[in-house]
N, C-alpha and C positions, 0 to 999 in steps of 0.2 A: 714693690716697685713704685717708682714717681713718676706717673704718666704725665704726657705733654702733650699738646697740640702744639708744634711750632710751623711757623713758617718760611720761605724760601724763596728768593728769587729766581726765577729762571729764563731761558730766553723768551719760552712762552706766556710767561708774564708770573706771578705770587702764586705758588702753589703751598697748602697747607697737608699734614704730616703727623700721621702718627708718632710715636718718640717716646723712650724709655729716660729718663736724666738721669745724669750718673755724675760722682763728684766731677768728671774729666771734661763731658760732653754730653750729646744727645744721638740716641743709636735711631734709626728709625728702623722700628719694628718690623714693617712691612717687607722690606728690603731684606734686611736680616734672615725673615724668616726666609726668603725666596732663596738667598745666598746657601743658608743652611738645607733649604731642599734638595737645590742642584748639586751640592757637594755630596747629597745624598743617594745621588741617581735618577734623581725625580724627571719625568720628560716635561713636566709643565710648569716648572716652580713657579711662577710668577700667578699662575692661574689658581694652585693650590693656595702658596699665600695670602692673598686676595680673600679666597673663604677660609682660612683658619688666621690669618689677624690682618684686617682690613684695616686699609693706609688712613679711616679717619673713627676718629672718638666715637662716635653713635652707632657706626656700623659694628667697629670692635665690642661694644658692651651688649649690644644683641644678641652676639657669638656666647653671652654669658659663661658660663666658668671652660668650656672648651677654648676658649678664644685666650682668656685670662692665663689659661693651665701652658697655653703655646707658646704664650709672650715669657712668659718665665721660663721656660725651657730654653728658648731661644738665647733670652739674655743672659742663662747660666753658661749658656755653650759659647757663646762670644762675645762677651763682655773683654774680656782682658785683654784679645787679639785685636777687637775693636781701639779700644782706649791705648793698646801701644803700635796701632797704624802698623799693624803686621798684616791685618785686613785692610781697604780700605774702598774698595767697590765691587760691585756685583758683575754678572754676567756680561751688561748691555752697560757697564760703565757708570752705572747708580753710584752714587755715594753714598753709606752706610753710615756713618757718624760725621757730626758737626761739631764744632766750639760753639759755645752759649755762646760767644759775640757773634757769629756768624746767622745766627737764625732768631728770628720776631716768636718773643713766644706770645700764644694768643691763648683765652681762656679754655682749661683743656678742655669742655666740653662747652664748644662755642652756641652748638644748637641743641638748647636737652628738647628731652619731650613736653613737659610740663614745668613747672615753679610752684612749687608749696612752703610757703615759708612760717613756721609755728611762734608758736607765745612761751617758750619754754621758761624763760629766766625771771624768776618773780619779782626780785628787787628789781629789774625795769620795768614789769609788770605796775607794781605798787606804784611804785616815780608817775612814772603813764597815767595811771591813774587819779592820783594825786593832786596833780596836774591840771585834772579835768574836775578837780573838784568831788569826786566821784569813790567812794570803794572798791575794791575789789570783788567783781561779784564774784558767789560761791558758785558758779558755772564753772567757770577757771580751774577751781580742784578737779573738777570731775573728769575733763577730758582735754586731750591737748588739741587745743583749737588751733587754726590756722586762715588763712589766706593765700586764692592762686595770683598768683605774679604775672608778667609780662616772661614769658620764657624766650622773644623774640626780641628781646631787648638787651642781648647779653652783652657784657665786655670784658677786656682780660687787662693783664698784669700791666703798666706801666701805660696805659690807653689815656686818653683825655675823658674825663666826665662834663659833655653839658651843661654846667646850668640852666636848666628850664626856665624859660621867660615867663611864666605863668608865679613866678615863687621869689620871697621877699630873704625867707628862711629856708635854707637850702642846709642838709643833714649826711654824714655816713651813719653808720650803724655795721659794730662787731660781729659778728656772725660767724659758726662754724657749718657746713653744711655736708650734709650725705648722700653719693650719688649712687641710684640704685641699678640693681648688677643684673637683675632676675626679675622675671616676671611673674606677678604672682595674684591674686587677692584672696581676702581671706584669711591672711597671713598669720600663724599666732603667733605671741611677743617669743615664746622662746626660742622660735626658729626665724625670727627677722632679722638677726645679725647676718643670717646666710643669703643676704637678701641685697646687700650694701655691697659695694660694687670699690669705692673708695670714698676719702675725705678731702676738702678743698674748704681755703676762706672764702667768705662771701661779704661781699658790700652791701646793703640792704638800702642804697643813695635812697631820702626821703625829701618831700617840700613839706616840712610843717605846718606850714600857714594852710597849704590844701586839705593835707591831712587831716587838721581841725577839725575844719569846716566838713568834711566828707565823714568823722566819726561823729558828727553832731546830728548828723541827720539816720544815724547805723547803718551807716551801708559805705563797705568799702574796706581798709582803705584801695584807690583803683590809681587815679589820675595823678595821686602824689607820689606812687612807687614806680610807674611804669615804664618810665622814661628813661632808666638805665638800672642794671645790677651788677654787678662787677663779681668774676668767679674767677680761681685762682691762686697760686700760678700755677699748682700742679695736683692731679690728684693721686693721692697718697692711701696705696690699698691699706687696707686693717691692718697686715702683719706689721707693716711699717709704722704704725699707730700705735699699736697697744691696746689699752684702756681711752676710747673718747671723751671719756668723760673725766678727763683728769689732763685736759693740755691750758696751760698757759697762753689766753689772749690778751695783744695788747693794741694797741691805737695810737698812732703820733703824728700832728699835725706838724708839717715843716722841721720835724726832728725833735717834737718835744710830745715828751707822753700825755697825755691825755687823759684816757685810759687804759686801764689794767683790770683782768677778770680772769676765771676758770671757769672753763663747761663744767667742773664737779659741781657748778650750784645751780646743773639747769633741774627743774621739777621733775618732767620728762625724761626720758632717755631715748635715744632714736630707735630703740624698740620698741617702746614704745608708741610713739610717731608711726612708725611704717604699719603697725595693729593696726592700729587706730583710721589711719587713710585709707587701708586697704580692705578696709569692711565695706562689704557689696562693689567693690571700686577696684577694678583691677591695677597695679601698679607697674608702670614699663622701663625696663633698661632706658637709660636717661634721662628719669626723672629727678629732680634737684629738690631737697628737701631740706631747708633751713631750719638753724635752731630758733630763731630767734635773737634778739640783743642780749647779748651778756650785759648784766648789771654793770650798769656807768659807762656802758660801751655805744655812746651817742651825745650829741651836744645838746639834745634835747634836757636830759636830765642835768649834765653843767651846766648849763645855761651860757655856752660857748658854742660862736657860729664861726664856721670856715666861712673861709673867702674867694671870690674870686683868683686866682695862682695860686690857693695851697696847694702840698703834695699832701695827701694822704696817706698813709701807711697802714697797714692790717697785718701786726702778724699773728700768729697761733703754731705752736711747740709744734717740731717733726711733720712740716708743712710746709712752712716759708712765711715770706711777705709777699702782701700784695697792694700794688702800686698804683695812685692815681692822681694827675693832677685835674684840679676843680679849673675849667674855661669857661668864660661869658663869650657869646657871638653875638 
């Protein structure tokens, strides 16, 4: 499935929405499922649907693989009916499916519970490094490090990015990231794939110039990431993935590549990753776990700065793009 968060107008003002995307449209799950209860007898659809696939992102991934196992059932039983408007609302007059033009899609999982974002990609590693004048320390082999994020600072597909007035050098950064499904700690690597919930790009927006200055002193980075992270546009279960470690990432400023990379050259694997975090440290349904920059996937290492108007572009194979233009206020 391609989950979504989208959102809606209505009289009572912007409502947001669980959502399945589908080449045609966006089913909302929620509804769906209620539709498919009542047709089943059910006295309370709406109230069951609600606890087996709840109308937003974080509620649904708490239900962990019950809630997941619903949504798929759901969208095998009315997909088609949905998308040729044989169905087209529920009980109380709901609407079941929408046109991508008709709805704001916003990052599907707008509020995770934490941001961990890792070091997995060595050749930005080294670049990084380099940089700084500096080696790579042999720490880096041993374990895959990380940094927590600002998790309350999310944005989605096609949103405006800030530029922070604190920052001369203003950065994207390539990223694939995985959002976890189950709760667990402890975790061992060879059952931490049952653990990933889905995949989504991520923006890793950085201020350089802060940056520096806050790895100069080892602590951090904080005040240069915090200020926004872009996720998005939909998260994309495993089956629909494959192999993660084998998708095509690319970057385009204003419509010109940039860069180009693959997750096959991250050092890690996100099985790694979720061991690794989940030692003493329990891990919760919507937590967002970054890879890291894929190699050349930052302007840091070109030595090419966006601007004020650019759009950004992120995409990554059997996912999407995701969208963003750079604003000064």
């Amino acid at each position: 499935m391609y989950l979504v968060t989208f959102e809606v107008t209505t009289p009572v003002g912007r409502k947001r929405r669980l959502g399945a995307q589908t080449d045609k449209g966006i089913i909302d799950l929620n509804f769906a499922c209620a539709y498919q209860l009542k047709k089943a007898g059910q006295a309370q659809p709406y109230r069951i649907a609600d606890a087996f696939v709840p109308a937003d992102m974080l509620s649904f991934l708490q239900g962990e693989k019950n809630s997941m196992l619903r949504a798929q059932e759901v969208l095998a039983a009315l997909k088609a009916d949905l998308e040729s408007e044989k169905v087209t609302s529920g009980e109380e007059g709901e609407r079941l499916f929408y046109r991508l033009d008709e709805v704001k899609l916003k990052a599907p999982l707008p509020s995770p519970t934490s941001l961990r974002d890792f070091y997995t990609f060595e050749q930005h590693v080294k670049k990084a490094f380099e940089l700084r004048g500096e080696p790579v320390p042999p720490e880096w082999y041993e374990m895959p490090v990380y940094y927590k994020g600002n998790h309350q600072s999310i944005i989605g597909p096609d949103d405006e990015v800030t530029w922070p007035g604190f920052t001369e050098k203003f950065d994207y950064e390539l990223e694939l990231a995985c959002i976890i499904g189950k709760k667990g700690k402890n975790i061992p690597e060879e059952k931490a794939g049952d653990y990933i919930a889905g995949f989504t790009v991520m923006n890793d927006f950085s201020a350089r110039d802060i940056q520096k200055k806050e790895m100069k002193v080892r602590l951090g980075p904080a005040k240069s990431k915090d200020f926004a992270t872009a996720l998005g546009p939909v998260l994309a279960t495993p089956d629909e993935i494959g192999n993660p470690h084998r998708l095509k990432m690319t970057a385009r400023i204003n419509g010109e590549v940039w860069s180009e990379g693959n997750s096959e050259k991250m050092y890690y694997t996100f099985e790694q990753m979720i061991a690794f975090a989940s030692k003493e440290e329990t891990l919760y349904p919507g937590d967002v776990l970054g890879s890291g920059t894929v190699g050349g996937g930052s302007g840091l290492e070109l030595d090419r700065w966006v601007k004020p108007g650019d759009i950004i572009e992120l995409e990554i194979d059997k996912i999407g793009i995701l969208r963003n233009r750079v604003v000064k206020k």
